[in-house]
C-alpha positions as CSV (number, residue, x, y, z in Angstrom):
1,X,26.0,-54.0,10.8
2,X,29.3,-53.1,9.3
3,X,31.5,-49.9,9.7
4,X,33.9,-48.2,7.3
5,X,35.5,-45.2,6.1
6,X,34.2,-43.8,2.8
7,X,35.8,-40.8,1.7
8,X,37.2,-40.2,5.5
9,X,33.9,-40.8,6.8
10,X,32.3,-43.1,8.9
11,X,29.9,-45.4,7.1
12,X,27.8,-48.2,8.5
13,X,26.1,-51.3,6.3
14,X,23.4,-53.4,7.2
15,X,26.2,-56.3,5.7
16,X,29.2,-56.6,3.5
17,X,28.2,-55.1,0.0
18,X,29.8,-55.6,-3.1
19,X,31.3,-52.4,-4.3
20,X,29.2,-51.8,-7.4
21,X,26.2,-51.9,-5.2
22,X,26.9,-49.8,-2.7
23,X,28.1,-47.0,-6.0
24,X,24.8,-47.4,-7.2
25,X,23.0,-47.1,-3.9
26,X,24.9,-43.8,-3.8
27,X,23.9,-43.2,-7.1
28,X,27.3,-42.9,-8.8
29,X,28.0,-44.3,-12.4
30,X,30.8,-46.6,-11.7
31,X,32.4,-45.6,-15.3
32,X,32.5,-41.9,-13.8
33,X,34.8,-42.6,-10.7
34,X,38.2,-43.6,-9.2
35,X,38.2,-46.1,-6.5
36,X,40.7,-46.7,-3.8
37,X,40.0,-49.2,-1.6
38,X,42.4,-50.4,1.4
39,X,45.2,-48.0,0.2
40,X,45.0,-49.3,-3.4
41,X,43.6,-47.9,-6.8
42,X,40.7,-50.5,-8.1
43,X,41.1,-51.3,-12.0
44,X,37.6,-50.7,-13.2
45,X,37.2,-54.2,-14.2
46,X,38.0,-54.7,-10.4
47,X,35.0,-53.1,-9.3
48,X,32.4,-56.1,-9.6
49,X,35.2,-58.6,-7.8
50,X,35.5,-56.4,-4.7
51,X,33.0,-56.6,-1.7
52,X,33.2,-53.8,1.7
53,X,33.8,-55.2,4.8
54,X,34.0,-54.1,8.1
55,X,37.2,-51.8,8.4
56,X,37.5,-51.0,5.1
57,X,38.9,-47.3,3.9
58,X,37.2,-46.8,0.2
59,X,38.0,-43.4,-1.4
60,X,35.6,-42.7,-4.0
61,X,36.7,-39.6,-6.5
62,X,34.4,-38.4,-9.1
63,X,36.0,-37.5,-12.3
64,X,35.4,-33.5,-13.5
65,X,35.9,-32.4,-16.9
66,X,36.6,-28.5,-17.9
67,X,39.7,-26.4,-18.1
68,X,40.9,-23.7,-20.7
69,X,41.5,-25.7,-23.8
C-alpha cells in the first residue's frame, strides 16, 4: 500500500501505478487535464513515462472551456 497527495488529498494505492492508469481509473481523459506531479508540470507526452509512488504530490486540473467571446 502506497500514500500520496492528489489534489491536496490523501490517497492510498494498492502499489505504484503509472500515471495514465490511475487517470483512467478516475475516469479522466488524459488529453483533458494538467498534471503536476512533485512540484512540476508533466508534458503530455510525459504522462505514460511517469509512475506514483509513495510520497508523491500530483495535482490534477481539469481543463474548462466557456467565457464571453
Amino acid at each position: 500500500m502506497i500514500t500520496l497527495q492528489v489534489n491536496g488529498k490523501p490517497v492510498e494505492l494498492d502499489r505504484s501505478t503509472p500515471l495514465v492508469a490511475y487517470l483512467e481509473r478516475l475516469g479522466v481523459d488524459p488529453r483533458a487535464v494538467a498534471v503536476e506531479h512533485n512540484g512540476e508540470i508533466l508534458e503530455r507526452s510525459a504522462y505514460a513515462s511517469v509512475t506514483l509512488r509513495e510520497g508523491d504530490q500530483v495535482e490534477i486540473v481539469r481543463m474548462v472551456g466557456g467565457g464571453t467571446p
